[in-house]
PALO-964237 format. One record per atom (N, C-alpha, C): atom name; residue number from 1; x, y, z; residue in one letter. Coordinates in steps of 0.05 Angstrom, whole numbers. Layout:
N
ATOM atom  nr     xx     yy     zz rest
ATOM   CA NUM      X      Y      Z    a
...
***
This chain:
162
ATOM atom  nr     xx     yy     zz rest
ATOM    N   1   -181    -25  -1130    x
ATOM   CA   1   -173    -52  -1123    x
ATOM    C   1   -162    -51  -1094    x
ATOM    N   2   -174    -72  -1080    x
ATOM   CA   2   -168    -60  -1051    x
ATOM    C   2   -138    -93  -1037    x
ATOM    N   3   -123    -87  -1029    x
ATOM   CA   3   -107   -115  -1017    x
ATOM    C   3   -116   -130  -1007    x
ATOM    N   4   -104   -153  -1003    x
ATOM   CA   4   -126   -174   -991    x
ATOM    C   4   -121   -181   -957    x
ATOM    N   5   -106   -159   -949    x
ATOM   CA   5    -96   -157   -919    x
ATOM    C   5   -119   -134   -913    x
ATOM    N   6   -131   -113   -929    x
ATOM   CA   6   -142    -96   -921    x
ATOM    C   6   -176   -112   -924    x
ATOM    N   7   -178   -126   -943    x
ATOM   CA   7   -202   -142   -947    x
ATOM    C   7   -199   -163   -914    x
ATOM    N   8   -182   -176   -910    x
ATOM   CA   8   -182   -192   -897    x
ATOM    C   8   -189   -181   -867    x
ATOM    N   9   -178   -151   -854    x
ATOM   CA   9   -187   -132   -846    x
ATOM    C   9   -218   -130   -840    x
ATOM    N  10   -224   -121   -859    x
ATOM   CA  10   -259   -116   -854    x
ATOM    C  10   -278   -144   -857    x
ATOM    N  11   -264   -161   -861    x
ATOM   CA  11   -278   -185   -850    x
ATOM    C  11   -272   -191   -824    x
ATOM    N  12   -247   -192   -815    x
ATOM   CA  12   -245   -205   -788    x
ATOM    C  12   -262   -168   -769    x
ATOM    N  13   -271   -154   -774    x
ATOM   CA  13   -279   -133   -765    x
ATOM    C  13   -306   -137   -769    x
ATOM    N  14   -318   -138   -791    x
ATOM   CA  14   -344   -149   -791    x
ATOM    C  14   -348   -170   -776    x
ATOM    N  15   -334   -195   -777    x
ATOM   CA  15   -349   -220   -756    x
ATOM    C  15   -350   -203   -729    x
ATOM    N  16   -319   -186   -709    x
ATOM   CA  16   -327   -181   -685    x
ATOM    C  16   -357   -166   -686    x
ATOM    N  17   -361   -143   -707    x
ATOM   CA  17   -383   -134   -697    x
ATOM    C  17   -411   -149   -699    x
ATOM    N  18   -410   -169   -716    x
ATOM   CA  18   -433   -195   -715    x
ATOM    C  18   -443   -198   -689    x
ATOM    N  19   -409   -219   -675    x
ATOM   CA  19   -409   -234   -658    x
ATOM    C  19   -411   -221   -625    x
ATOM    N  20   -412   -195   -634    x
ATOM   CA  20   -420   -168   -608    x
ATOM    C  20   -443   -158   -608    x
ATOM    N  21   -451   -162   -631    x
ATOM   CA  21   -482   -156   -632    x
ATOM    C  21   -506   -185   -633    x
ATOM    N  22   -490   -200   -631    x
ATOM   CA  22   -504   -223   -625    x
ATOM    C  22   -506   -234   -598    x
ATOM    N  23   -487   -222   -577    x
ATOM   CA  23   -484   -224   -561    x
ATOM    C  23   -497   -210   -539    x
ATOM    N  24   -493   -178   -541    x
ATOM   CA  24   -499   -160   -522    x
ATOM    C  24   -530   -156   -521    x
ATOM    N  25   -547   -173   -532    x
ATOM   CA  25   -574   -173   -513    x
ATOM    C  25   -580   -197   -492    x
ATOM    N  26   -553   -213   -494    x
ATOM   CA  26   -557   -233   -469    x
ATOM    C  26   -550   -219   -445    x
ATOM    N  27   -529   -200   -448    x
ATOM   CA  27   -530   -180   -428    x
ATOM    C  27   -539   -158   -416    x
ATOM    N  28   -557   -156   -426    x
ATOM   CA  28   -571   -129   -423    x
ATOM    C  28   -595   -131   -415    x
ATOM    N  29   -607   -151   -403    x
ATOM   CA  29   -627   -161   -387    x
ATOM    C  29   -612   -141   -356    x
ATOM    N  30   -640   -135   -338    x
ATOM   CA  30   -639   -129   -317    x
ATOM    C  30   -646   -153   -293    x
ATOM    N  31   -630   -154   -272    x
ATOM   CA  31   -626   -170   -250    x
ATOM    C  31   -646   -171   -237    x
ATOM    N  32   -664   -194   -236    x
ATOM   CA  32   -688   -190   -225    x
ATOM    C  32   -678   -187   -189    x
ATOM    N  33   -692   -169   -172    x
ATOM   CA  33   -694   -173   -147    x
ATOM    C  33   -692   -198   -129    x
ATOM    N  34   -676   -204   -114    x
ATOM   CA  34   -677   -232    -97    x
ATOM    C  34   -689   -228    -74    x
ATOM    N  35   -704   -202    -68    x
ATOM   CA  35   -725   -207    -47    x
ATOM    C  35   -745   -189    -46    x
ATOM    N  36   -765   -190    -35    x
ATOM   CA  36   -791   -171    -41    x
ATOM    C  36   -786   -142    -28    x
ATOM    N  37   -771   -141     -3    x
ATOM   CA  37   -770   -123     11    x
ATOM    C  37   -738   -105     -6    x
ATOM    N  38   -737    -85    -12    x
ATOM   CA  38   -715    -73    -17    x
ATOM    C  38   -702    -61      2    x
ATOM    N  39   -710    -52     38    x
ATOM   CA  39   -700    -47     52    x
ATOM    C  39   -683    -74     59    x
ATOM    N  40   -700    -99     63    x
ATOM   CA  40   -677   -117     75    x
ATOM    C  40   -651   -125     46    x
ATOM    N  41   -655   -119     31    x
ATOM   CA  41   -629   -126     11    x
ATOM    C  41   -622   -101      5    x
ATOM    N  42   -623    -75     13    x
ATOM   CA  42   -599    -55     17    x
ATOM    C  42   -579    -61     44    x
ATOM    N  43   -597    -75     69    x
ATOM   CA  43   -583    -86     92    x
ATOM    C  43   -566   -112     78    x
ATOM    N  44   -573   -122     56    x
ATOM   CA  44   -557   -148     55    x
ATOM    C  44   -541   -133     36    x
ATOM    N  45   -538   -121     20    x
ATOM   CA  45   -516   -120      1    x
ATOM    C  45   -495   -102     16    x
ATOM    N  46   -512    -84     50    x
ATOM   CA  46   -490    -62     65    x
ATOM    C  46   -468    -86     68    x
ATOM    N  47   -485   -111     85    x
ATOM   CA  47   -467   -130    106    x
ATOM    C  47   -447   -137     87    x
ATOM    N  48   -464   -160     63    x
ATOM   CA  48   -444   -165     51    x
ATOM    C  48   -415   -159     34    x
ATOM    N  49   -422   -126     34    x
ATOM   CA  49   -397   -110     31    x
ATOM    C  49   -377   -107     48    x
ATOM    N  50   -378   -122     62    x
ATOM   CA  50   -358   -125     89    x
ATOM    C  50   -347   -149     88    x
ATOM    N  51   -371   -171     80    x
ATOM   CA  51   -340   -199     82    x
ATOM    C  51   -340   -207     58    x
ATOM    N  52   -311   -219     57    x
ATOM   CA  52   -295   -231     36    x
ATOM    C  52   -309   -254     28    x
ATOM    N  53   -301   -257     -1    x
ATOM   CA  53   -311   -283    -14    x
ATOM    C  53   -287   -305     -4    x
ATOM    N  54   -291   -319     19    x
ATOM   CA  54   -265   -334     12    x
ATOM    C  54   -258   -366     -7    x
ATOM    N  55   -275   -359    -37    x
ATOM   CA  55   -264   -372    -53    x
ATOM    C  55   -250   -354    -65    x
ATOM    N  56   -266   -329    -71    x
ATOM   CA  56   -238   -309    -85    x
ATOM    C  56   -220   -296    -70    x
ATOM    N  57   -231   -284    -48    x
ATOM   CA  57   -207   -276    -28    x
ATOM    C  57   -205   -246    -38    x
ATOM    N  58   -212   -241    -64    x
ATOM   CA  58   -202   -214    -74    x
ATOM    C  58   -231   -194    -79    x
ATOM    N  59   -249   -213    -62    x
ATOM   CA  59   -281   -197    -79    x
ATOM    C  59   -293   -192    -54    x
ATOM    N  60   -313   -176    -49    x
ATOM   CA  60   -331   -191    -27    x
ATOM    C  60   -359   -205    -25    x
ATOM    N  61   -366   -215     -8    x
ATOM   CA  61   -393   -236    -18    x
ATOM    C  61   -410   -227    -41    x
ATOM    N  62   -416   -192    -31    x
ATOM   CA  62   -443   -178    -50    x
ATOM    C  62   -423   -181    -82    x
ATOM    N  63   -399   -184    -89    x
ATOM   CA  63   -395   -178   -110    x
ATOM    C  63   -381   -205   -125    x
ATOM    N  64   -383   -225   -116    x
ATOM   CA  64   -368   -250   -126    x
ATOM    C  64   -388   -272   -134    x
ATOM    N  65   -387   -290   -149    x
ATOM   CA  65   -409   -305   -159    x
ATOM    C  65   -401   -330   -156    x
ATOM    N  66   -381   -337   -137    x
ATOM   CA  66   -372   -365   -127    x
ATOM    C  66   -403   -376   -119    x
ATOM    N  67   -402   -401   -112    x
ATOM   CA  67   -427   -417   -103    x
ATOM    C  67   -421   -412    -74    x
ATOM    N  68   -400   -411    -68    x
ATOM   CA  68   -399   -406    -28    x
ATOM    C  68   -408   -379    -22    x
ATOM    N  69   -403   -348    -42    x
ATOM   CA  69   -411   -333    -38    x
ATOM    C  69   -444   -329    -38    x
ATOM    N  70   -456   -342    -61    x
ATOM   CA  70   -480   -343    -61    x
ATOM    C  70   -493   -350    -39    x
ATOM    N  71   -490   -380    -33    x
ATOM   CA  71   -496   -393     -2    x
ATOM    C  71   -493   -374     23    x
ATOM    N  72   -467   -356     21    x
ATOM   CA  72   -458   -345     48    x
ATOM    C  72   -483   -316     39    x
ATOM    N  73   -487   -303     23    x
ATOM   CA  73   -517   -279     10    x
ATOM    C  73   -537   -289     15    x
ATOM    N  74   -548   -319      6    x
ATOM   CA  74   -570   -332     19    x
ATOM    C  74   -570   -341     53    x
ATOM    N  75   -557   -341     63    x
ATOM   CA  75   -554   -346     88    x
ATOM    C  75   -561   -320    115    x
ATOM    N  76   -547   -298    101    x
ATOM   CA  76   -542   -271    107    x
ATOM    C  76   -579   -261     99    x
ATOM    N  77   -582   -272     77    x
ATOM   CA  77   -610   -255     73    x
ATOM    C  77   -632   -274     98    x
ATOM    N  78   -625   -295    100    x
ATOM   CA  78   -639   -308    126    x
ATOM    C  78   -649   -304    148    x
ATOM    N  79   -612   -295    151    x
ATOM   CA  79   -615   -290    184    x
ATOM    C  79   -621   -262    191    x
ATOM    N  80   -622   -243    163    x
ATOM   CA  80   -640   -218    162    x
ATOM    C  80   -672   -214    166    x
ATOM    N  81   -679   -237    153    x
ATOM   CA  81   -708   -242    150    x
ATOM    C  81   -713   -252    181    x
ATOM    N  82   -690   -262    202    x
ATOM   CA  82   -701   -279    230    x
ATOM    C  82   -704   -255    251    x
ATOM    N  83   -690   -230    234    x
ATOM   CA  83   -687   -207    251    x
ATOM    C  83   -664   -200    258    x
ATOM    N  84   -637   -213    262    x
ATOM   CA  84   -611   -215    268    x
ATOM    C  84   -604   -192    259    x
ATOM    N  85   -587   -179    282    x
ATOM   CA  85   -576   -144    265    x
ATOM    C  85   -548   -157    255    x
ATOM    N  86   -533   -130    244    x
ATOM   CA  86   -508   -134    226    x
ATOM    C  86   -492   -135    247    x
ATOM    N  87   -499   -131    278    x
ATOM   CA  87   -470   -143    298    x
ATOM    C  87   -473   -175    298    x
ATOM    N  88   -495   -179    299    x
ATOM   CA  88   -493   -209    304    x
ATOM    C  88   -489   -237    275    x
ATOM    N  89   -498   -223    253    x
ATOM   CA  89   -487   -232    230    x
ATOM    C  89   -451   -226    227    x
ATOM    N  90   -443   -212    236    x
ATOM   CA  90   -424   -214    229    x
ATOM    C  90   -397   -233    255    x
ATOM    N  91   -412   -227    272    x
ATOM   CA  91   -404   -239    291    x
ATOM    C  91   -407   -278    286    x
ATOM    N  92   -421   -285    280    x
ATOM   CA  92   -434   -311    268    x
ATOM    C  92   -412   -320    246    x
ATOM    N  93   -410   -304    228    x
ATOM   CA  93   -393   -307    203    x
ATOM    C  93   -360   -308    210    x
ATOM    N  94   -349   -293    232    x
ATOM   CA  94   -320   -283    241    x
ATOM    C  94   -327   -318    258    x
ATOM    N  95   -339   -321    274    x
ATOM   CA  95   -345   -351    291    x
ATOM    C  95   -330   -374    276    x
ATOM    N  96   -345   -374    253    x
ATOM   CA  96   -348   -393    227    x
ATOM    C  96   -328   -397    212    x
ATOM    N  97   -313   -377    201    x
ATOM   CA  97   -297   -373    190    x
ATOM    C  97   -266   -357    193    x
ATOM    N  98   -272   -349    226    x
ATOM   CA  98   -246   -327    230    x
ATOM    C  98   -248   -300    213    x
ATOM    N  99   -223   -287    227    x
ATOM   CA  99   -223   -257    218    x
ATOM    C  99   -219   -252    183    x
ATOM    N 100   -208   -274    181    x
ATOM   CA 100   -208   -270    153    x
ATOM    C 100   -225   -268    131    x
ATOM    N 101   -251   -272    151    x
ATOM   CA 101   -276   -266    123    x
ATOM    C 101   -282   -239    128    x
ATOM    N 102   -279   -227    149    x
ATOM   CA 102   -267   -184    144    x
ATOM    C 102   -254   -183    124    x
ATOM    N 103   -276   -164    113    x
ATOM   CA 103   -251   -148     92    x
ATOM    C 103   -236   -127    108    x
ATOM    N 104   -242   -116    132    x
ATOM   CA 104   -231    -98    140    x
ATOM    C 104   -224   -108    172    x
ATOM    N 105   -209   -129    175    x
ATOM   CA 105   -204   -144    197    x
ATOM    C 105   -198   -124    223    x
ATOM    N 106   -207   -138    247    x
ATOM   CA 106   -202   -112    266    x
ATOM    C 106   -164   -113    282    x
ATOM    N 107   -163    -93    294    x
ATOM   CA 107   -128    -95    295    x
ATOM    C 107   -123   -110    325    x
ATOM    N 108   -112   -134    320    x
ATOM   CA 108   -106   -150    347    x
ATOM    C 108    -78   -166    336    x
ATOM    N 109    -68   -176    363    x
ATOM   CA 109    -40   -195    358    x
ATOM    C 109    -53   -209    330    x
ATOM    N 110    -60   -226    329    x
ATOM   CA 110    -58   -243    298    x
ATOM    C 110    -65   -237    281    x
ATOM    N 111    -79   -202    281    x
ATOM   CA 111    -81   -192    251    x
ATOM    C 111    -55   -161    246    x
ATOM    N 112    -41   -171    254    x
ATOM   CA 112    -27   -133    265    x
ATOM    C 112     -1   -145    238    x
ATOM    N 113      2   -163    229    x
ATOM   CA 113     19   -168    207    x
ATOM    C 113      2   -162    177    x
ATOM    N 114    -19   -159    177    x
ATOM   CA 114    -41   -155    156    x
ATOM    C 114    -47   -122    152    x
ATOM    N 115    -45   -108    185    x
ATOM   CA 115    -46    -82    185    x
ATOM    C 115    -15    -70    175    x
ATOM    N 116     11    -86    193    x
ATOM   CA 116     32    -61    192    x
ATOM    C 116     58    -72    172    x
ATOM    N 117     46   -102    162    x
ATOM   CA 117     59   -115    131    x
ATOM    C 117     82    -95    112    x
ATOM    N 118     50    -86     95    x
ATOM   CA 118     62    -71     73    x
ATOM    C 118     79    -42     90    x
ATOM    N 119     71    -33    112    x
ATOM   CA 119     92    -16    118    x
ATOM    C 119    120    -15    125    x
ATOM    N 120    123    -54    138    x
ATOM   CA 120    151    -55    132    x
ATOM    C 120    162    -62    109    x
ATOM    N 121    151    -83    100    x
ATOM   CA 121    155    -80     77    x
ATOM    C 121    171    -62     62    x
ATOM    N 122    155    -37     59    x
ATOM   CA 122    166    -15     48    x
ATOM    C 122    190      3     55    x
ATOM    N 123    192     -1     80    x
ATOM   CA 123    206     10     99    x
ATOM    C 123    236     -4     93    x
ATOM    N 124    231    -35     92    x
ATOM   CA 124    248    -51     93    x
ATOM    C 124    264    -45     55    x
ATOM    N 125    250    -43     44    x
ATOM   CA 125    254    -38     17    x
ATOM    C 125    277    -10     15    x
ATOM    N 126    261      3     25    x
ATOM   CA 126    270     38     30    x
ATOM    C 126    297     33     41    x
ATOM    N 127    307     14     62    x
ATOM   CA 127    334     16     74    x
ATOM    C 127    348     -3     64    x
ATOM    N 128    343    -23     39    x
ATOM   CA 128    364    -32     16    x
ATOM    C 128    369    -17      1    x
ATOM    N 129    350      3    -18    x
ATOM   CA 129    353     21    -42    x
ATOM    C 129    377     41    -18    x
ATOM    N 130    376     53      7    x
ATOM   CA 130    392     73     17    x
ATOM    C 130    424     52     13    x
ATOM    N 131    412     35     24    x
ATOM   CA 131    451     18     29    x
ATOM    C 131    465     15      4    x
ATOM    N 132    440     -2    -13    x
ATOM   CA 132    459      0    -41    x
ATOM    C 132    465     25    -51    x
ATOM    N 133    448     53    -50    x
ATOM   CA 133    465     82    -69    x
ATOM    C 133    482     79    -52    x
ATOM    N 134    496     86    -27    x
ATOM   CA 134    511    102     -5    x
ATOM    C 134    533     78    -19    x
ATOM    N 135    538     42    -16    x
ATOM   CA 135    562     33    -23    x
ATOM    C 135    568     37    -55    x
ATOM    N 136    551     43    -77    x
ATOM   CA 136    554     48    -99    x
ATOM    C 136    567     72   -102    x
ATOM    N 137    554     99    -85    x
ATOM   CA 137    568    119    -87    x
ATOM    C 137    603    113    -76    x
ATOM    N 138    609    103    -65    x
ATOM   CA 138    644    100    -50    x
ATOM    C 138    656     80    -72    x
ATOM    N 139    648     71    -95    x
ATOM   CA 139    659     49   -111    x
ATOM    C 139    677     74   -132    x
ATOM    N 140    695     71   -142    x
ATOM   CA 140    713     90   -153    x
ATOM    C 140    706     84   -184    x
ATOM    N 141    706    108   -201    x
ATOM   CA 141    694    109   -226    x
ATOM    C 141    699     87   -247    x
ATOM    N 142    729     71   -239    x
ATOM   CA 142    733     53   -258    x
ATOM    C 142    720     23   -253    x
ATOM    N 143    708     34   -235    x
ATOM   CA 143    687     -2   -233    x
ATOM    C 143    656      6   -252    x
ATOM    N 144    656     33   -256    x
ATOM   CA 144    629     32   -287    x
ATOM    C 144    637     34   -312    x
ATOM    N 145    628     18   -324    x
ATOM   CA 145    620     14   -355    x
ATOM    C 145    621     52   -362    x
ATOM    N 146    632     71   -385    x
ATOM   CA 146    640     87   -397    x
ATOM    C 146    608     94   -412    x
ATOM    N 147    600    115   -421    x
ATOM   CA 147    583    123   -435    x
ATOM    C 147    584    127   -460    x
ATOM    N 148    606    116   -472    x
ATOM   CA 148    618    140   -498    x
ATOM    C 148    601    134   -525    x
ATOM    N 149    578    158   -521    x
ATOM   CA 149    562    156   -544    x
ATOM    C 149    586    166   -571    x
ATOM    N 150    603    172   -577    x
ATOM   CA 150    617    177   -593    x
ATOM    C 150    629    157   -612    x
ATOM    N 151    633    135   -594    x
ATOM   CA 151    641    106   -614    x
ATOM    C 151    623     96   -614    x
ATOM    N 152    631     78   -645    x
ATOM   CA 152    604     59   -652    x
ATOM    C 152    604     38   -638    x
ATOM    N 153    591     22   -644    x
ATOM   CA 153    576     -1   -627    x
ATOM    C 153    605    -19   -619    x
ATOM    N 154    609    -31   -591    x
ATOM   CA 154    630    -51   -591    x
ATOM    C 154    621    -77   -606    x
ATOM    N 155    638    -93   -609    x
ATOM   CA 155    631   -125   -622    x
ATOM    C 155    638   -143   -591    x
ATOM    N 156    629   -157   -590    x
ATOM   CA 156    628   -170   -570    x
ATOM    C 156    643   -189   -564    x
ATOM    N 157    649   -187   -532    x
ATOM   CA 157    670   -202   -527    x
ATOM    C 157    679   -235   -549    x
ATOM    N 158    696   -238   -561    x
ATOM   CA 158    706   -261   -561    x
ATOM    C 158    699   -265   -593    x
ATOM    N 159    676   -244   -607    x
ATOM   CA 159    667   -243   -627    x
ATOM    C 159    684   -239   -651    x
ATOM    N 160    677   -241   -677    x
ATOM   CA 160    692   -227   -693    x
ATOM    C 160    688   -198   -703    x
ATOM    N 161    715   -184   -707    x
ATOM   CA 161    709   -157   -711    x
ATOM    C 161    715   -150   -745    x
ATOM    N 162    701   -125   -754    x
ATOM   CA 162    701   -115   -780    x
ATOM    C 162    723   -115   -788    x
***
């Protein structure tokens, strides 16, 4: 005789594996090609590995499925097909949109907070953690709380005691 938590178990376990196997042949189709030539779409997926999706901001064109990314991959496969090299596509795109569609923006006055950020940042982090040990260390022992695993638990301020 089996519980009805352990029965209930291999039902909700059976439906996932149903509902995963009903599923995973919509995925498992292969991506048909978006252009005849496979040299010019190894050139489009190089470029597009370089600029940002900026609807996601966190992807880049070749890997984001926004509708602006798409448009900005169809556009890119265009001006591939007109002949345009990857200086002048990207140059076109930085035009259009500023440095910020680099994923790897180049280092000038208005991007040098993007390059040297997280280093102060950290830096800046690093010289609170030093100030706070150094005045913690000079604070005299009776400003900490006691360790004394030896007594039992306190009752709390204002509480009632056993």
């Amino acid at each position: 005789m089996t519980h009805p938590e352990t029965r209930f178990a291999r039902v909700v376990l059976l439906a996932c594996l149903v509902l995963f196997g009903a599923t995973s042949p919509l995925r498992a189709g292969e991506a048909a090609p978006a252009a005849d030539d496979p040299a010019l779409e190894a050139r489009l997926v190089a470029i597009t590995s370089e600029l940002r999706c900026l609807v996601c901001q966190n992807q880049t064109i070749a890997d984001s499925h926004a509708d602006l990314a798409v448009d900005l991959r169809n556009q890119v496969r265009e001006m591939l097909r007109r002949g345009d090299s990857r200086e002048q596509i990207v140059a076109y795109m930085t035009a259009r949109y500023g440095d910020f569609v680099l994923y790897r923006p180049p280092l000038k006055e208005s991007t040098a907070l993007l390059w040297f950020g997280p280093a102060l940042l950290m830096v800046a982090g690093l010289v609170v953690l030093v100030v706070v040990l150094r005045r913690r260390a000079r604070l005299p022992d009776e400003s900490f709380e006691t360790d004394d695993d030896t007594s039992g638990p306190t009752p709390a301020a204002g509480g009632p005691t056993s």
